[in-house]
C-alpha positions as CSV (number, residue, x, y, z in Angstrom):
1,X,-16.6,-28.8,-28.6
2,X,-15.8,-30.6,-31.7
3,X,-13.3,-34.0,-31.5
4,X,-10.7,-32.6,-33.7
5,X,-10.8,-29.6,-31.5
6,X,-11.1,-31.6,-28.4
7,X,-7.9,-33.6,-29.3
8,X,-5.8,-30.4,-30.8
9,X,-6.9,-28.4,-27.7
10,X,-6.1,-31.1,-25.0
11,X,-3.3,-31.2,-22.9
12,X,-2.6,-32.1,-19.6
13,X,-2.8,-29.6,-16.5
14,X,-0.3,-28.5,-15.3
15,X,-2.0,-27.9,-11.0
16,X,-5.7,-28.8,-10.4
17,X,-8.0,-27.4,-7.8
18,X,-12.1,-27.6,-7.1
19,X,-14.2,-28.2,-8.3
20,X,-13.7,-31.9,-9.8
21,X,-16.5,-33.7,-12.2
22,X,-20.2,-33.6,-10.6
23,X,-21.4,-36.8,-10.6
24,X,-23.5,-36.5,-13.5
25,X,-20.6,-35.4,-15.3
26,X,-18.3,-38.4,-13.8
27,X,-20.9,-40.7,-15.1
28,X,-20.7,-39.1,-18.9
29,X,-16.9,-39.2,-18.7
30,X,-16.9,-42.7,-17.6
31,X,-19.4,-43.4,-20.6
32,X,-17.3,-42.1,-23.0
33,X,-14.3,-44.1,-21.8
34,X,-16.3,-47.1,-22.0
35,X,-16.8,-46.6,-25.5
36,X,-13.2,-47.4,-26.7
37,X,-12.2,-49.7,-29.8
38,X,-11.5,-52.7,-28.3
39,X,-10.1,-56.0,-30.4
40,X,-12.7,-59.2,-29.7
41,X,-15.3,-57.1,-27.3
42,X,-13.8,-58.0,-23.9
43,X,-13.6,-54.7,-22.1
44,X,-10.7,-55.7,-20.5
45,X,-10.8,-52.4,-18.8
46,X,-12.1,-51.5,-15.1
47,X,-12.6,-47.6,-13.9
48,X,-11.8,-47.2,-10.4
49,X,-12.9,-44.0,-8.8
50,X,-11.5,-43.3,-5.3
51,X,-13.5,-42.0,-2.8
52,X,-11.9,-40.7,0.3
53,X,-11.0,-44.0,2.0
54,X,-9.8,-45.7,-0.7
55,X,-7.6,-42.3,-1.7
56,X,-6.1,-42.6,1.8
57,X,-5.2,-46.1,1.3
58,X,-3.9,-45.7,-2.5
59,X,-1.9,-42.6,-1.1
60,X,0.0,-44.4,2.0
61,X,0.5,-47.7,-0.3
62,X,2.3,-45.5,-3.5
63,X,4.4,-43.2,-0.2
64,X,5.2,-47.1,1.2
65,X,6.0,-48.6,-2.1
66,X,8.2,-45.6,-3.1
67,X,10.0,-45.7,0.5
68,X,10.7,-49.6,-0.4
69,X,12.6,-48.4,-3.9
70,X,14.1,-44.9,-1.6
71,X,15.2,-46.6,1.6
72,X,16.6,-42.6,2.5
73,X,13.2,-41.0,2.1
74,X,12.5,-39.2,5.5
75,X,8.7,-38.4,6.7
76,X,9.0,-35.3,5.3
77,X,9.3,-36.7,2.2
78,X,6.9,-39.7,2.8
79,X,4.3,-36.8,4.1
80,X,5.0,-35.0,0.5
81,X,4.3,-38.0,-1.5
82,X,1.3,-39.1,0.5
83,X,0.1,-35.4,-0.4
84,X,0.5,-35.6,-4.2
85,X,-2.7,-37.7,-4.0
86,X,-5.0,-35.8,-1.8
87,X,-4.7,-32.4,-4.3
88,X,-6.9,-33.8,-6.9
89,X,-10.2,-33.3,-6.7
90,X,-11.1,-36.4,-8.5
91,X,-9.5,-39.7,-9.4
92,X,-9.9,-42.5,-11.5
93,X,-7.5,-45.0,-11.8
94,X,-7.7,-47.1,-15.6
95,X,-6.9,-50.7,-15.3
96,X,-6.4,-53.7,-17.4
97,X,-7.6,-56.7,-16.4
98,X,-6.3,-59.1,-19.0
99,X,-8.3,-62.0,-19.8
100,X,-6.1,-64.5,-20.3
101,X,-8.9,-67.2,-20.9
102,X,-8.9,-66.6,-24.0
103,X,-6.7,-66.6,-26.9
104,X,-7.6,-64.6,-30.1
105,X,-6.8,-61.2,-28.2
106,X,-3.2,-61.2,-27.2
107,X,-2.3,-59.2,-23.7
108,X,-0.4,-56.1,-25.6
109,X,-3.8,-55.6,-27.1
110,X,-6.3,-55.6,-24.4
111,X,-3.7,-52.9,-22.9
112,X,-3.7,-50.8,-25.7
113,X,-7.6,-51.2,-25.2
114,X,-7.5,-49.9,-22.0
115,X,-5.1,-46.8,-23.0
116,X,-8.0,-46.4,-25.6
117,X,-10.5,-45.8,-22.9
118,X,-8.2,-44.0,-20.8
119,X,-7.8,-41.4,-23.8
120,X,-11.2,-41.4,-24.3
121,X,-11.5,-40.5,-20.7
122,X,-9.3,-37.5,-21.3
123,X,-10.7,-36.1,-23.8
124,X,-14.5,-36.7,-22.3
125,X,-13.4,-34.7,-19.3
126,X,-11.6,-32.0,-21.5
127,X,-14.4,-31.5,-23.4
128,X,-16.8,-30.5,-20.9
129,X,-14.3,-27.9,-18.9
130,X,-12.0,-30.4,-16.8
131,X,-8.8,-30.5,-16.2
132,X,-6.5,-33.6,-16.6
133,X,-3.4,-35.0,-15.7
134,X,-2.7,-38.7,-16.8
135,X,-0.1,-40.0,-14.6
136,X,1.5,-43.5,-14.1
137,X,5.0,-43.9,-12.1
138,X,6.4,-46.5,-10.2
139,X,3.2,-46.7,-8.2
140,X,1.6,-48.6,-11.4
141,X,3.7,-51.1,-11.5
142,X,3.7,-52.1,-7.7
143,X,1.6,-55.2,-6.3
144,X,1.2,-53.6,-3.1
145,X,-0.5,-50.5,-4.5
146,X,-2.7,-52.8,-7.3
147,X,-3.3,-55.1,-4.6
148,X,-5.1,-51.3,-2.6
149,X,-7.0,-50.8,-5.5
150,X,-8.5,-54.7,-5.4
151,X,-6.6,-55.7,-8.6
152,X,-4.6,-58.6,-9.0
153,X,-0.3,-57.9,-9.4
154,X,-0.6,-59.4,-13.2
155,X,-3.1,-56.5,-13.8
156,X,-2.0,-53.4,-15.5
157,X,-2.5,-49.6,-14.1
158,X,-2.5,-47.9,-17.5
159,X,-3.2,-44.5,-15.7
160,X,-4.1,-42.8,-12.8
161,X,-6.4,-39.9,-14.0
162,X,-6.1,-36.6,-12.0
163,X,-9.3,-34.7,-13.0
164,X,-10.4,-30.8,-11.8
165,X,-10.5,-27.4,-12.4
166,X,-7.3,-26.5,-14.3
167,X,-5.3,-23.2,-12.0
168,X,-3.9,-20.7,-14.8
């Protein structure tokens, strides 16, 4: 597909189901996102995939971290938000990792840098038949779950990509 079709075409499912990304496929998508503009070269972005451990560990710390901000959530609900992860076939979370060692890049840009990839991801996946659905929520923003994931709690979680087969 062409790009300006690619980005006029693209929106973000809606429900996703199997298949998700073969691996050779994964490893295009992940190409493409590592080709974003990025101010002063410092791919400050990192691609996490999670296989099914680390799935299970991201699900049970966003259920724990969103009991913690919804002390009246019962199991059922815990159970529910647990299960929001384990629907999508595939996911990648996009991370900033700011490098702070430096100064000509400021922070706000290396973020935007990672949203650049994370698009580019999107539209990658989109483009050869996948499904997406870019997601963040309170679970981006909470130490706990970064700290699941192996990034530090000054990182950033810019998206947590959901990819599959779209359902009609």
């Amino acid at each position: 597909m062409e790009l300006s079709t690619a980005i006029k075409t693209r929106s973000s499912a809606s429900k996703l189901t199997t298949p998700g990304p073969t691996p050779a496929d994964l490893a295009q998508i992940l190409d493409a996102a590592a080709h974003a503009p990025d101010h002063g070269r410092l791919k400050p972005w990192q691609f996490i995939v999670l296989d099914a451990a680390m799935r299970e560990r991201f699900a049970l710390a966003a259920a724990a971290a969103k009991r913690v901000r919804v002390p009246t959530m019962t199991d059922e609900q815990f159970a529910a938000e647990r299960e929001k992860v384990a629907r999508s076939p595939t996911i990648v979370v996009v991370a900033c990792t700011v490098r702070r060692d430096q100064t000509k890049v400021p922070e706000i840009e290396q973020v935007i840098a990672a949203a650049a990839a994370a698009e580019n991801l999107f539209l990658a996946a989109h483009d050869l038949g996948y499904g997406v659905m870019w997601k963040t929520g309170a679970a981006a923003y909470d130490a706990g779950v970064k700290a699941e994931l192996g990034l530090d709690p000054n990182d950033h979680i810019v998206g947590i990509m959901h990819l599959g087969t779209r359902l009609k």
